[in-house]
C-alpha positions as a Markdown table, in Angstrom:
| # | Residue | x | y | z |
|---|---|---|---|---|
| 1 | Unk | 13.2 | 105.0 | 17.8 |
| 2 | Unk | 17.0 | 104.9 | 16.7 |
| 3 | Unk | 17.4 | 107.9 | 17.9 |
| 4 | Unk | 15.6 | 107.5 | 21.1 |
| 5 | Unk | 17.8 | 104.6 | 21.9 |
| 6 | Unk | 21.0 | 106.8 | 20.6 |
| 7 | Unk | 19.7 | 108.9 | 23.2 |
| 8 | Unk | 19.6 | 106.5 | 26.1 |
| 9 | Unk | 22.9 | 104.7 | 25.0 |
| 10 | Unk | 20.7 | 101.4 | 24.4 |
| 11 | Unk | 22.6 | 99.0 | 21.7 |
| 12 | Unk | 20.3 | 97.3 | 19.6 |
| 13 | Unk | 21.9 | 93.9 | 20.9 |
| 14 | Unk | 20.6 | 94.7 | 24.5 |
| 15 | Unk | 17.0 | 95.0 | 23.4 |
| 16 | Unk | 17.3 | 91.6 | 21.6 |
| 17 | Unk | 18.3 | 90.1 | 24.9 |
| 18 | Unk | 14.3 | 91.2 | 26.4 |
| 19 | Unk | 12.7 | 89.8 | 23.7 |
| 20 | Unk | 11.1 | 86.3 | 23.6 |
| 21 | Unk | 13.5 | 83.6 | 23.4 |
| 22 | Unk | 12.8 | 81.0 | 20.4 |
| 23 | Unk | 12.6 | 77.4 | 22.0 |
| 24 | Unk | 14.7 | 74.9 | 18.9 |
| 25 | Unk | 12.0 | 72.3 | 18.2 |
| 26 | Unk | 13.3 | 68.6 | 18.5 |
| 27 | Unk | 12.1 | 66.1 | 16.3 |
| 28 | Unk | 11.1 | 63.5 | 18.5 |
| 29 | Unk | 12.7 | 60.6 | 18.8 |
| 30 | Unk | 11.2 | 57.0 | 17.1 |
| 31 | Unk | 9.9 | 54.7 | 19.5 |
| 32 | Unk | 11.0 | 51.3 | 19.6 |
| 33 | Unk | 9.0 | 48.8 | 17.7 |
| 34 | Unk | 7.6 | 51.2 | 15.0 |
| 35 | Unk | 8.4 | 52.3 | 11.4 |
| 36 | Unk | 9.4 | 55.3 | 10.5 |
| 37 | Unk | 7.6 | 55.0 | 6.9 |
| 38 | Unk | 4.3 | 53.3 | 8.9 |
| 39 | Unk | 3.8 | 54.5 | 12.1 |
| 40 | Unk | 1.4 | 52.3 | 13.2 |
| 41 | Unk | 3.8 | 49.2 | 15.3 |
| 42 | Unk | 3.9 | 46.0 | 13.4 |
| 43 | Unk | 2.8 | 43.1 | 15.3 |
| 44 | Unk | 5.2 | 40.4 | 15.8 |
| 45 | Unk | 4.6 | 37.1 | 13.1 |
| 46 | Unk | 4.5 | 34.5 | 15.7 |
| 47 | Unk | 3.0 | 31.5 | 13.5 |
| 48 | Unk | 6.1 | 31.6 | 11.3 |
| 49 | Unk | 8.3 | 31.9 | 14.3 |
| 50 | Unk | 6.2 | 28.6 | 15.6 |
| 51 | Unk | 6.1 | 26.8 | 12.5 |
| 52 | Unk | 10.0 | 27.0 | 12.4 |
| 53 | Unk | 10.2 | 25.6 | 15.8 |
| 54 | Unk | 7.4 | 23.2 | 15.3 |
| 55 | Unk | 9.7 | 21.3 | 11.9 |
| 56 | Unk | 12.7 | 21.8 | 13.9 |
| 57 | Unk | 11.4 | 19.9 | 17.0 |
| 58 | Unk | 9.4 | 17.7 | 14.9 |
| 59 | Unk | 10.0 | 13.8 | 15.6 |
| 60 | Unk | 10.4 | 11.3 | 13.0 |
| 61 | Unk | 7.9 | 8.2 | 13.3 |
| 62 | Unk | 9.3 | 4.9 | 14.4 |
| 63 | Unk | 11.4 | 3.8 | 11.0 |
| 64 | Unk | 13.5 | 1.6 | 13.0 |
| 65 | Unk | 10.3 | -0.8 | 13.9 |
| 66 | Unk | 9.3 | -0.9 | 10.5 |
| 67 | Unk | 12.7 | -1.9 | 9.0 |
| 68 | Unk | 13.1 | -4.5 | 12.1 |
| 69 | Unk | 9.8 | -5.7 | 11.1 |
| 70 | Unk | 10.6 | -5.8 | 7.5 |
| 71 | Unk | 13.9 | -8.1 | 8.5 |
| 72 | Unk | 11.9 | -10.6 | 10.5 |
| 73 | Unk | 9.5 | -11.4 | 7.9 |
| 74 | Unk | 11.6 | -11.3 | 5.1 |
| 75 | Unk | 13.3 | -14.0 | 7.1 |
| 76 | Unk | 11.1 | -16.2 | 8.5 |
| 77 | Unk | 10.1 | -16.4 | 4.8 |
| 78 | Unk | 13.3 | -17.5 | 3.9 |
| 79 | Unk | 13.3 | -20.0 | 6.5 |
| 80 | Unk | 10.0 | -21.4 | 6.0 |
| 81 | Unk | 10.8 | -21.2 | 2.3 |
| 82 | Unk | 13.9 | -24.2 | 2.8 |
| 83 | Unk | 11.3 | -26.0 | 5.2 |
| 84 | Unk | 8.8 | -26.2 | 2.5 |
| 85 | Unk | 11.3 | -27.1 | 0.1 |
| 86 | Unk | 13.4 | -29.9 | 2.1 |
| 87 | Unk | 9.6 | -31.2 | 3.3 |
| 88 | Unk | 8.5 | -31.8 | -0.4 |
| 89 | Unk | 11.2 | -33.4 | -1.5 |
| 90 | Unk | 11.4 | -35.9 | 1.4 |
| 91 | Unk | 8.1 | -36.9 | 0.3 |
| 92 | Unk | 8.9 | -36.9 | -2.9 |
| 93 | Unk | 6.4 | -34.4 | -3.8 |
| 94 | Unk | 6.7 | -32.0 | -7.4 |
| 95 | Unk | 6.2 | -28.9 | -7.2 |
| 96 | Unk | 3.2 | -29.2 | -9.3 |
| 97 | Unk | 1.5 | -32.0 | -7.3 |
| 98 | Unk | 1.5 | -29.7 | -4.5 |
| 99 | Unk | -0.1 | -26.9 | -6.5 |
| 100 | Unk | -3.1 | -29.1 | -7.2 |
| 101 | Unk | -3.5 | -30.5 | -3.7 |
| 102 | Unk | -3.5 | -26.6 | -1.9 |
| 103 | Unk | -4.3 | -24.7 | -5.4 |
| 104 | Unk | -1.6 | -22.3 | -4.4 |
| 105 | Unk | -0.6 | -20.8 | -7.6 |
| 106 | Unk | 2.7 | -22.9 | -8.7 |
| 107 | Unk | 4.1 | -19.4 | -8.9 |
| 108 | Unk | 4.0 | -18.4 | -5.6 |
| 109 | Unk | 5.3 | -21.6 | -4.4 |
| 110 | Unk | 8.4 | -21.3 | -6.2 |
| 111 | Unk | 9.0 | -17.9 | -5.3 |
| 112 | Unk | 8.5 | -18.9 | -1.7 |
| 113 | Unk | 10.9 | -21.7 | -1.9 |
| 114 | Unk | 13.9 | -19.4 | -3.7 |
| 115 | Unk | 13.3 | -16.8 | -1.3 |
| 116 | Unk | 11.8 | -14.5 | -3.5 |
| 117 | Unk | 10.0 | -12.5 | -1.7 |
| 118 | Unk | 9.7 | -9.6 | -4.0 |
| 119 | Unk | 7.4 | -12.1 | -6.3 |
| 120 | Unk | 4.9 | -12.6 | -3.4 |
| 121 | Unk | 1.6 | -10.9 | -2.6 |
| 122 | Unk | 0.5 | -9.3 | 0.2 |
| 123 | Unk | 1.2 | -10.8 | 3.9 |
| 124 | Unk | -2.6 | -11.9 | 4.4 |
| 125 | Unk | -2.4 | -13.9 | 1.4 |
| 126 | Unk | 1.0 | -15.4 | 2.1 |
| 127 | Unk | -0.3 | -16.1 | 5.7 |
| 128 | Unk | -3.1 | -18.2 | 3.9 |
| 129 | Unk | -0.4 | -20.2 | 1.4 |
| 130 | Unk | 1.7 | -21.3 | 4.2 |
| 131 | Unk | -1.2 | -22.8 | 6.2 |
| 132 | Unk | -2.2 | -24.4 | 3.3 |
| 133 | Unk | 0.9 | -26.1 | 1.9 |
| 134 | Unk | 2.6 | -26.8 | 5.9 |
| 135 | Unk | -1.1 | -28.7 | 6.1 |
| 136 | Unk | -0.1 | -30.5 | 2.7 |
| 137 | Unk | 3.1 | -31.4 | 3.6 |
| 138 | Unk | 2.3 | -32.7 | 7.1 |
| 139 | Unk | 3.4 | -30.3 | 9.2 |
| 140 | Unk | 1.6 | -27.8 | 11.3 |
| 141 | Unk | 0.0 | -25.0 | 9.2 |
| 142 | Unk | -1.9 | -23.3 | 11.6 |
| 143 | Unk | 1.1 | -23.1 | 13.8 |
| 144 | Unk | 3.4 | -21.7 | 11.4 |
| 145 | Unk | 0.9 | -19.2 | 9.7 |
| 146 | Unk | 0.5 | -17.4 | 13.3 |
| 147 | Unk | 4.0 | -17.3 | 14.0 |
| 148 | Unk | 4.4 | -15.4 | 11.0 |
| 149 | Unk | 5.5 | -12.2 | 12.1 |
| 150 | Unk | 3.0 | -9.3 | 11.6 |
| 151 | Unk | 4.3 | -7.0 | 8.1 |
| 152 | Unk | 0.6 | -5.2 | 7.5 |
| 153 | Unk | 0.9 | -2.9 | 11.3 |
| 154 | Unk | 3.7 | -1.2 | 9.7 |
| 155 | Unk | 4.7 | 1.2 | 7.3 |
| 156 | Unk | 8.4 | 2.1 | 5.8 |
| 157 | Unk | 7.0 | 5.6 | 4.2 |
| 158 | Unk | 7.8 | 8.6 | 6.2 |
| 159 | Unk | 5.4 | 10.4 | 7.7 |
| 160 | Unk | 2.6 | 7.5 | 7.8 |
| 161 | Unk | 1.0 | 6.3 | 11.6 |
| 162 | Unk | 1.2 | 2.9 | 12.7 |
| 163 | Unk | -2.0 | 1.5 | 11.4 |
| 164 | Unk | -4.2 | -0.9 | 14.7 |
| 165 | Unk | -5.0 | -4.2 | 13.9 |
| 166 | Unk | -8.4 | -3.7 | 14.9 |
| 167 | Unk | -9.0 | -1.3 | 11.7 |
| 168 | Unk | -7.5 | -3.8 | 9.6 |
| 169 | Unk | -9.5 | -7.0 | 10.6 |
| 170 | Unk | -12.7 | -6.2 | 8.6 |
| 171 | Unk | -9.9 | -5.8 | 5.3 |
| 172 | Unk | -8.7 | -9.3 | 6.1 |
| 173 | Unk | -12.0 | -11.4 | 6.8 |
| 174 | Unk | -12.6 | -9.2 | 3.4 |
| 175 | Unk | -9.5 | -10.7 | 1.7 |
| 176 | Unk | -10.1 | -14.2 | 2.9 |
| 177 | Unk | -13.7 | -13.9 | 1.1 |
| 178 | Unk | -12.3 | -13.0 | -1.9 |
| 179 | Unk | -9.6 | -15.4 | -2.3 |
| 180 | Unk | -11.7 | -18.3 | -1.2 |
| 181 | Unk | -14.2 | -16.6 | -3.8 |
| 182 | Unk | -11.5 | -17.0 | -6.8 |
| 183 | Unk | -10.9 | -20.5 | -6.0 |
| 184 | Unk | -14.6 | -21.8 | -5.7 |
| 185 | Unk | -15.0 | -20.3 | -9.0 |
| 186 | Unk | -11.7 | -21.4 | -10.6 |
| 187 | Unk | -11.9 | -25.0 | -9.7 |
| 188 | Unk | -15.6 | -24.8 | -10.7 |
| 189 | Unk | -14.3 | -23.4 | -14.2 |
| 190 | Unk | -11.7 | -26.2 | -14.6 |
| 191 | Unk | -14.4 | -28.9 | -13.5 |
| 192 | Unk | -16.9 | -28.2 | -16.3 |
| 193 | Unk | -13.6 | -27.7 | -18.2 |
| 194 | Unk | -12.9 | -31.5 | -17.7 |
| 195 | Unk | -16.5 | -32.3 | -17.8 |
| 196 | Unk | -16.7 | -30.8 | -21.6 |
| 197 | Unk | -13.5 | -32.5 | -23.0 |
| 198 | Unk | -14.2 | -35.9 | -21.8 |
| 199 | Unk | -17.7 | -35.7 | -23.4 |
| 200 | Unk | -16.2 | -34.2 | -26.8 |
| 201 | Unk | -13.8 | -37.3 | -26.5 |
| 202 | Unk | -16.3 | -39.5 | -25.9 |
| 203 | Unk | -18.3 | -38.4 | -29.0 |
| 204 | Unk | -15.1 | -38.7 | -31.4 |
| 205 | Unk | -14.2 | -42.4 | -30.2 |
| 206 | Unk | -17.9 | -43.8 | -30.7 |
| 207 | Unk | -17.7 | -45.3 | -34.3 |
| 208 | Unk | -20.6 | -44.0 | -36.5 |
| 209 | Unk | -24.1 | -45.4 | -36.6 |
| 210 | Unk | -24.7 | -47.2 | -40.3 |
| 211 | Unk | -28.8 | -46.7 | -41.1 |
| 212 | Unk | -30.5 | -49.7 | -42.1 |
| 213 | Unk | -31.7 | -50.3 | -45.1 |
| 214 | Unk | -34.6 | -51.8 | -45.7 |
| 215 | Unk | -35.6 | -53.5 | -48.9 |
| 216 | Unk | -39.3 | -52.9 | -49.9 |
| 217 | Unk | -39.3 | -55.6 | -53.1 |
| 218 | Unk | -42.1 | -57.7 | -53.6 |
| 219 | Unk | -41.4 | -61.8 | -54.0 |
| 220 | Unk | -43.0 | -61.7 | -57.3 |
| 221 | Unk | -40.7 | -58.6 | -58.8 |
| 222 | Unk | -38.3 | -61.0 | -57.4 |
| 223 | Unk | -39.4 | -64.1 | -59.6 |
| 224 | Unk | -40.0 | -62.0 | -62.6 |
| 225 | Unk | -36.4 | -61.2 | -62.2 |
| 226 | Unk | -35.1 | -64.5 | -62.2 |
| 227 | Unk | -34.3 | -66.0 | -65.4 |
């Protein structure tokens, strides 16, 4: 074959120009959106994406109504407090005295008339002592109890919803019950209390009962005696 191409003056470079040209295979080229380790494309996380947005746009409840709302009662119970306070003593009225008239634990009262309001319960029961002692002291309870301004619709703690007062009537007329409950039953206690040392004192003042005695001697034992 060497020869035969000697002959004819082909090179061997010539015949490697008729032969099949090789093509250079390309890798091909990643597509957008897929991993070169997995293949397969990766869907796009789009609840972490919307929970990001979601706490960035996120809205703080109303803290500014429940701090106003905080102020105002906190001082309307101040102010209340010195009305109490200025109305007893023009009455000339103790402290004391007007604990057992209203049965407002003594307490309470002072707490209310030092401002105090840390010492206090809950506004439904405070709504009930100052209808009770602005009654005792002559001045318009009911008037002054609904004026009071309303501290159980809100809530200071983030996060929390404004509660309605429709879901918190059947808690009040609940808490009413109760505390006119506990003071049926404590001025019952105290009555039979009272009842129960005035009949011991009773029993230690009454002097003791001497027996009679009766002597069974015959009027002849009795001359046989005499001399």
């Amino acid at each position: 074959m060497l020869r035969a191409n000697s002959m004819f003056g082909f090179a061997p470079d010539f015949l490697d120009a008729f032969q099949k040209p090789q093509i250079p295979s390309k890798s091909p080229k990643p597509l957008p959106g897929l991993n070169q380790r997995h293949p397969h494309p990766q869907p796009h996380n789009h609840s972490l994406v919307g929970d990001a947005s979601a706490k960035e746009n996120a809205i703080d409840p109303p803290v500014t109504k429940a701090n106003d709302s905080q102020e105002n009662y906190r001082e309307y119970l101040h102010q209340i407090g010195q009305q109490f306070r200025d109305a007893r003593t023009a009455l000339g009225m103790s402290q004391y005295q007007l604990h057992y008239q209203t049965l407002v634990p003594i307490a309470h009262i002072q707490a209310l008339e030092t401002g105090r309001i840390e010492a206090l319960p809950t506004a439904v029961y405070v709504r009930g002592f100052i209808r009770k002692i602005g009654t005792a002291l002559g001045l318009d309870g009911d008037r002054l109890a609904d004026s009071m301004p309303e501290m159980h619709l809100f809530k200071t703690v983030l996060g929390s919803r404004c509660l309605s007062p429709k879901s918190g009537e059947a808690k009040i007329v609940l808490s009413r019950m109760h505390l006119y409950l506990g003071y049926f039953a404590l001025l019952l206690i105290s009555s039979v209390w009272l009842k129960q040392q005035e009949n011991a004192t009773q029993t230690q003042l009454e002097p003791p009962a001497i027996p009679e005695i009766q002597a069974n001697v015959s009027p002849e034992k009795l001359n046989s005696a005499q001399p």
